[in-house]
N, CA, C and O atoms as a DFTB+ gen file, in Angstrom:
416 C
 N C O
     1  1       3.871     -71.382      48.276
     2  2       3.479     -70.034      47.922
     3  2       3.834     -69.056      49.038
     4  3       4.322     -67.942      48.845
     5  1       3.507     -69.640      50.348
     6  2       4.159     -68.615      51.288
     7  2       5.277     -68.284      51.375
     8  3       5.534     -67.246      51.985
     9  1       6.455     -69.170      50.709
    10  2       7.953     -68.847      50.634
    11  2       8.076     -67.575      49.745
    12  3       8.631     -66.499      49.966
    13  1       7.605     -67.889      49.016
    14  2       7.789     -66.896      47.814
    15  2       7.433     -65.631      48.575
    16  3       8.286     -64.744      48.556
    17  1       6.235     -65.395      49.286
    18  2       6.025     -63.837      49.842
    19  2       6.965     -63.567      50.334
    20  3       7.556     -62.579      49.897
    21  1       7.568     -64.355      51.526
    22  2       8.289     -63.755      52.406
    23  2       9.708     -63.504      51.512
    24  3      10.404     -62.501      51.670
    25  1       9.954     -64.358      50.749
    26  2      11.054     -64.117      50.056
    27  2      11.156     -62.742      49.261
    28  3      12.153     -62.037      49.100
    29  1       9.749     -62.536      48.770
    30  2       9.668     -61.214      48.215
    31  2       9.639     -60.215      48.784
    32  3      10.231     -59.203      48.408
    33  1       8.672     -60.339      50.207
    34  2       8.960     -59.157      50.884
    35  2      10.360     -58.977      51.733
    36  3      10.678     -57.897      52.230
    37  1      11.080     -60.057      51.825
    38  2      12.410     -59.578      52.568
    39  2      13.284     -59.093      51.590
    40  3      13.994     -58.147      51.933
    41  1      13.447     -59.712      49.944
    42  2      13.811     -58.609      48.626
    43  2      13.507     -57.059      49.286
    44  3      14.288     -56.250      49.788
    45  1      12.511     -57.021      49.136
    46  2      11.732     -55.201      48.829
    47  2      12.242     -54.514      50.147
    48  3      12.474     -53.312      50.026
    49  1      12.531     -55.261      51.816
    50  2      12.361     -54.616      52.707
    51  2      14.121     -53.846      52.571
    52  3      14.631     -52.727      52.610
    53  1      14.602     -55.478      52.374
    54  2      16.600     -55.209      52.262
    55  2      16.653     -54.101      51.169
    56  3      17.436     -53.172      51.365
    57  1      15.898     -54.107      50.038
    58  2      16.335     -53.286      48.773
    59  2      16.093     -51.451      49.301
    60  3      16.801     -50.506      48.952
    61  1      15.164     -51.420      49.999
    62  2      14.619     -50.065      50.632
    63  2      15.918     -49.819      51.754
    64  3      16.497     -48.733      51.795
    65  1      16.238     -50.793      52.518
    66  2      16.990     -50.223      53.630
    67  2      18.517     -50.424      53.535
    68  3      19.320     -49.814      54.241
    69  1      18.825     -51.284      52.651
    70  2      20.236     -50.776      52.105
    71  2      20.282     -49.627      51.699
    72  3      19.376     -48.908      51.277
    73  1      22.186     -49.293      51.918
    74  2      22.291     -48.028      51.488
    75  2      22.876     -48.080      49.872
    76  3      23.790     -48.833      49.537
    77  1      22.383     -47.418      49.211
    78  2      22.192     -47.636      47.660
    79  2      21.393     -48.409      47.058
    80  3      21.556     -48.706      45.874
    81  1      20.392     -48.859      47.798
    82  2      18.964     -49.115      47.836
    83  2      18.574     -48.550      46.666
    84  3      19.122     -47.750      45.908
    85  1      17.050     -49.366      46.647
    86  2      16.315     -47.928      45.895
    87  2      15.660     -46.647      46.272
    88  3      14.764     -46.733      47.112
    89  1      15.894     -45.703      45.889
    90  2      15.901     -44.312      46.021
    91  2      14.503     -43.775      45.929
    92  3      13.783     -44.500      45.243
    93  1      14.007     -42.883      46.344
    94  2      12.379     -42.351      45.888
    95  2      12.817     -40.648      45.808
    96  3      13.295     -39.941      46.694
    97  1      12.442     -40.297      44.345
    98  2      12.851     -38.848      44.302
    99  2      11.440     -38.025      45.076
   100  3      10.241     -38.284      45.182
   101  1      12.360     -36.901      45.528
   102  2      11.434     -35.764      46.166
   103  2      11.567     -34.530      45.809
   104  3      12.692     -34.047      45.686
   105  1      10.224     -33.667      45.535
   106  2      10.252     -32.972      45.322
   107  2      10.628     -31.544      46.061
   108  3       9.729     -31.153      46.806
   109  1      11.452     -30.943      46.012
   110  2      12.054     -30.085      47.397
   111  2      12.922     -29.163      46.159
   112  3      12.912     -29.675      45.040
   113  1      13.568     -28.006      46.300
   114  2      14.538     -27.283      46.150
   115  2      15.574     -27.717      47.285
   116  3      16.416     -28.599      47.112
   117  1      15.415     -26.998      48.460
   118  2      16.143     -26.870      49.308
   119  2      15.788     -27.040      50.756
   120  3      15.051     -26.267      51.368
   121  1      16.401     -28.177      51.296
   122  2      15.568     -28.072      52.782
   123  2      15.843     -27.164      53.903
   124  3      15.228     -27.325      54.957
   125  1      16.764     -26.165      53.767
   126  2      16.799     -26.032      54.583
   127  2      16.213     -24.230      54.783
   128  3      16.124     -23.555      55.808
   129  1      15.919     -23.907      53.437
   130  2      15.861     -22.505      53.045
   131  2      14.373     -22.439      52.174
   132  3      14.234     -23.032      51.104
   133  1      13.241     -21.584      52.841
   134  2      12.358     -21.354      51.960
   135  2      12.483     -20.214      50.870
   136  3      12.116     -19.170      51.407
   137  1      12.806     -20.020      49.726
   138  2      13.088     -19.133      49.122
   139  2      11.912     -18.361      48.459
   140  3      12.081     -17.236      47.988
   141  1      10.879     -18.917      48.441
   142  2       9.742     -17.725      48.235
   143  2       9.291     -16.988      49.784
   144  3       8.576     -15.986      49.810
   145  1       9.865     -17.699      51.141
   146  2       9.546     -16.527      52.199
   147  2       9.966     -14.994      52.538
   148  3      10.954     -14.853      53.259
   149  1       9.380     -13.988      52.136
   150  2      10.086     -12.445      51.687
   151  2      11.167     -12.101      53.198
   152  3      10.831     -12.439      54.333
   153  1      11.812     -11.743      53.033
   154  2      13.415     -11.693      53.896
   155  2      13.743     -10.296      53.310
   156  3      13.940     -10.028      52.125
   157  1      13.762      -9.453      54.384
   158  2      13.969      -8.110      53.847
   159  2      15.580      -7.666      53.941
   160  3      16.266      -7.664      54.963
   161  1      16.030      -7.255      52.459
   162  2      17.474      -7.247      52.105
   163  2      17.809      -5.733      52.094
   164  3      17.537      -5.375      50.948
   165  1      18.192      -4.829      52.685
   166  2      18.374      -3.406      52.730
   167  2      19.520      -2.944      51.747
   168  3      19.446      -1.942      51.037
   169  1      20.620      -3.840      51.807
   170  2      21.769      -3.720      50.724
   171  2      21.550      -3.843      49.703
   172  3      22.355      -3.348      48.914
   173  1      20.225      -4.639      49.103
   174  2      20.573      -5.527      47.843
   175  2      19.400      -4.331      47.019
   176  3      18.170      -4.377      46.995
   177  1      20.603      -3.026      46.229
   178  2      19.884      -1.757      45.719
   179  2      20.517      -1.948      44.438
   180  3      21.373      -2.832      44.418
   181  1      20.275      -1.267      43.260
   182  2      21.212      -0.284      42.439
   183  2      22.694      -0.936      42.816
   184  3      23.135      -0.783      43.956
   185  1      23.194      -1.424      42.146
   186  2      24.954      -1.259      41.717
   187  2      25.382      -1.931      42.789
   188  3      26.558      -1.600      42.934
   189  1      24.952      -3.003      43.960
   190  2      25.250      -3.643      45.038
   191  2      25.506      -5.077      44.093
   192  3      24.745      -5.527      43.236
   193  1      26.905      -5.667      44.567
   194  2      27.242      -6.872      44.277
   195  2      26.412      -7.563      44.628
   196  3      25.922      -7.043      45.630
   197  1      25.764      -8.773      44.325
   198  2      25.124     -10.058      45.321
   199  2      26.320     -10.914      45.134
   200  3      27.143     -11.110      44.239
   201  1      26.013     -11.492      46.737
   202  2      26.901     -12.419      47.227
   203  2      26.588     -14.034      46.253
   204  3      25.518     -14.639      46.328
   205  1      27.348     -14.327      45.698
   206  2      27.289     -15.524      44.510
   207  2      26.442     -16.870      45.434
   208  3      26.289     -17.849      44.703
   209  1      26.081     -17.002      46.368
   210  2      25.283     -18.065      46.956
   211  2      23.711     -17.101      47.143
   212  3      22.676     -17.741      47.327
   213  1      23.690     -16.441      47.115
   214  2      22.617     -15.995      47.248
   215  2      21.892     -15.815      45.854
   216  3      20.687     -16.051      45.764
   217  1      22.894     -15.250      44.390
   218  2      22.669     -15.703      43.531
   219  2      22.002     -16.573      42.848
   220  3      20.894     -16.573      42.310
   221  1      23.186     -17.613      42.993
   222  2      22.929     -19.017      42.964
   223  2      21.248     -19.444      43.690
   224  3      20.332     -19.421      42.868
   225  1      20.973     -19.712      44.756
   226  2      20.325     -20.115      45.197
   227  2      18.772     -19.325      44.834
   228  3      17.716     -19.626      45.391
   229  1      18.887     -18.537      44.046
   230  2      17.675     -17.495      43.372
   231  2      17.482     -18.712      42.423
   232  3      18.352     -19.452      41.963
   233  1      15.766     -18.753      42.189
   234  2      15.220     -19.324      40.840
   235  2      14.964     -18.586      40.140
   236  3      14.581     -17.548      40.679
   237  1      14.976     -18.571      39.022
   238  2      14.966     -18.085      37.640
   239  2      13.511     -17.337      37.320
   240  3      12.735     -18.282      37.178
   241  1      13.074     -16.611      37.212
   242  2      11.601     -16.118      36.643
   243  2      11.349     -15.558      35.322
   244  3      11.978     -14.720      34.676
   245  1      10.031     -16.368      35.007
   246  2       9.662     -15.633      33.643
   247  2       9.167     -13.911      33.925
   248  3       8.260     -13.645      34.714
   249  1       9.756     -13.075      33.317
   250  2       9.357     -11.810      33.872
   251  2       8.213     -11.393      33.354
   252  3       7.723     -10.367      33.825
   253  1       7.474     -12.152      32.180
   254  2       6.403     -11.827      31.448
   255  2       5.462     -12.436      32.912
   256  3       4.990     -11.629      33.713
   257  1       5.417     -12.843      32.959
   258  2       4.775     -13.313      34.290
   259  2       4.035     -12.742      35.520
   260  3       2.935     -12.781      36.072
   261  1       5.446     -12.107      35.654
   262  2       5.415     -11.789      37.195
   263  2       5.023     -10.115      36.655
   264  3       4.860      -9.307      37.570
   265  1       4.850      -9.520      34.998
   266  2       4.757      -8.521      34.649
   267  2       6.188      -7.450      35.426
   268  3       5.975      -6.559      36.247
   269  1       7.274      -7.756      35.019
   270  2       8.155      -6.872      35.590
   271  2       8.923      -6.937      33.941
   272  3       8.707      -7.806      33.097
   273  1       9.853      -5.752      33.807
   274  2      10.550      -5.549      32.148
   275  2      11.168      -6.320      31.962
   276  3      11.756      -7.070      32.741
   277  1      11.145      -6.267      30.678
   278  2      12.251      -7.424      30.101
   279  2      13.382      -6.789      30.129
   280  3      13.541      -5.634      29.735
   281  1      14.416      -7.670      30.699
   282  2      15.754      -7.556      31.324
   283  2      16.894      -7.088      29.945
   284  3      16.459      -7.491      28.866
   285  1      17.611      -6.681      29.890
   286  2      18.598      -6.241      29.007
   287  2      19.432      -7.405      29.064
   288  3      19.609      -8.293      29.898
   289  1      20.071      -7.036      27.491
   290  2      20.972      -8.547      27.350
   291  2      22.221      -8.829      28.734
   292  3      22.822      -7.943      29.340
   293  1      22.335     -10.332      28.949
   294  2      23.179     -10.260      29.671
   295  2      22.573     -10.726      31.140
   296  3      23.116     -11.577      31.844
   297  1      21.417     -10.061      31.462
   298  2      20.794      -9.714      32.848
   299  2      19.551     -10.922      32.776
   300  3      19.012     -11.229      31.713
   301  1      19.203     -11.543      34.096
   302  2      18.236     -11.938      34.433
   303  2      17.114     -11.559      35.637
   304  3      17.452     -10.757      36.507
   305  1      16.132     -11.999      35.653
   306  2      15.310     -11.876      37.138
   307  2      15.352     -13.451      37.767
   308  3      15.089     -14.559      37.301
   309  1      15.794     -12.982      38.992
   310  2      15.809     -14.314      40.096
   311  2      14.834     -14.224      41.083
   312  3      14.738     -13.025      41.345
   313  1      13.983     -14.928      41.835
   314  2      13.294     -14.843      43.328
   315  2      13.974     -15.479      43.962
   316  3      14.018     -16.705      43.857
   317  1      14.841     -14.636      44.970
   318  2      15.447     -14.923      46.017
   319  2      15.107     -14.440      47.186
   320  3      15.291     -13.225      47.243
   321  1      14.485     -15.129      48.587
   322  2      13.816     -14.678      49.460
   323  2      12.692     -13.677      49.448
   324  3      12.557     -12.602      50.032
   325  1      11.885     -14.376      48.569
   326  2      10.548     -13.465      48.672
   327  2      11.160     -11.978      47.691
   328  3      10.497     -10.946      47.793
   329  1      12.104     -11.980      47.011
   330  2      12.446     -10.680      46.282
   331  2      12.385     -11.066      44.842
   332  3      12.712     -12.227      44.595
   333  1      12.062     -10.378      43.944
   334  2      12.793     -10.411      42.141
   335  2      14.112      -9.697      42.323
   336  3      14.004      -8.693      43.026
   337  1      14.879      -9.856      42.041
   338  2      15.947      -9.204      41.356
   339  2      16.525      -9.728      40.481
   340  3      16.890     -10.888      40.290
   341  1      16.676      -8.001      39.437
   342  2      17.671      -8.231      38.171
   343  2      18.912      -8.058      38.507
   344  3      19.214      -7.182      39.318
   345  1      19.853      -8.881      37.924
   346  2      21.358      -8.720      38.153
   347  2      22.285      -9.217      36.962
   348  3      22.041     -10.211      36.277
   349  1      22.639      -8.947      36.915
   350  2      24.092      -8.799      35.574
   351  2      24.580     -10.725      36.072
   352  3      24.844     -11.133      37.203
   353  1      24.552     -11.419      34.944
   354  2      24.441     -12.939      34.938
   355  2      26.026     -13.235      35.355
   356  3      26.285     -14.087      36.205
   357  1      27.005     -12.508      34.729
   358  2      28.362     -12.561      34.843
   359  2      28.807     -12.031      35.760
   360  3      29.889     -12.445      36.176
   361  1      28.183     -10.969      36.399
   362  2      28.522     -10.639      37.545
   363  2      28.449     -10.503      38.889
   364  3      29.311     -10.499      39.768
   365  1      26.584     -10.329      38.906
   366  2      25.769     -10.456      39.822
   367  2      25.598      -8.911      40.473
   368  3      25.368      -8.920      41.682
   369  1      25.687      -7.444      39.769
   370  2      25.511      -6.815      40.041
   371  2      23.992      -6.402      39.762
   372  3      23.505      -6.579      38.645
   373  1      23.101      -5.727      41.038
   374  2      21.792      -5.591      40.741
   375  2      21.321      -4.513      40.436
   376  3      21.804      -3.477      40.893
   377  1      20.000      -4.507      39.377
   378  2      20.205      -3.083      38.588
   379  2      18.553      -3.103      39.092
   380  3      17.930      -2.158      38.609
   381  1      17.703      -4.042      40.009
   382  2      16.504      -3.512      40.416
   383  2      16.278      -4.828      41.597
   384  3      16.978      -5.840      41.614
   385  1      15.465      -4.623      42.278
   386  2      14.790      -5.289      43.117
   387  2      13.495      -5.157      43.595
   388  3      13.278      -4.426      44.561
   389  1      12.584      -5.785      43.029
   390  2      11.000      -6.037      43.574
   391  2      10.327      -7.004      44.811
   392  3      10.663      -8.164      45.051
   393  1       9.429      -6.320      45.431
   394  2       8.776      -7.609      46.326
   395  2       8.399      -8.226      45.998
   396  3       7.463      -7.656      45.437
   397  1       8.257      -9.583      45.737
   398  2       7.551     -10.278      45.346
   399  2       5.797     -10.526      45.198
   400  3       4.993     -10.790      44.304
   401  1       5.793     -10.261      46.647
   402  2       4.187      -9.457      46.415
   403  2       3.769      -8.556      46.133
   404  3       2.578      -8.390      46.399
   405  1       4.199      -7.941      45.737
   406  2       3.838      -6.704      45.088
   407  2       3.720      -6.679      43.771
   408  3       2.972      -5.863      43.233
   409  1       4.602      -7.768      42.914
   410  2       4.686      -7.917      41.503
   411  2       3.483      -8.933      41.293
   412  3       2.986      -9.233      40.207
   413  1       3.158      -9.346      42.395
   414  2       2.500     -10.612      42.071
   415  2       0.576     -10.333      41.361
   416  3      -0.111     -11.304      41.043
């Protein structure tokens, strides 16, 4: 019976510390970027391109929510660094920007 443990636990220890092992998912967005911490953006007004990673890296918000308008076709609200902004989906031009605390 003692074979068997050790046999099992040297299974489980090799299976964890190989690489392609088994895996344990985590819950994270992004490690290296807090994106609800507010980061004050002076450019990002009215008719200002956003830079497509900054975009990108915005999560999605229900605007019923956060009580801000419902967006016109085409357009979404993102929280990107502590901000809402609406921006044109195809383009990424922004037609508003909120604090986040402030909507909240």
């Amino acid at each position: 019976m003692n074979h068997i443990r050790k046999a099992f636990a040297f299974a489980t220890l090799a299976a964890v510390l190989l690489p392609g092992g088994i895996s344990f998912a985590q819950d994270h967005h992004d490690d290296h970027h807090d994106n609800h911490a507010y980061v004050r953006h002076d450019e990002w007004k009215k008719g200002y391109k956003m830079h497509d990673e900054d975009w990108k890296r915005g999560e999605r918000v229900d605007y019923r929510q956060y009580h801000l308008h419902e967006p016109p076709h085409g357009y979404e609200w993102r929280e990107v660094d502590g901000n809402y902004v609406l921006a044109a989906v195809a383009t990424g031009l922004v037609a508003s920007v909120v604090v986040a605390s402030a909507a909240r």
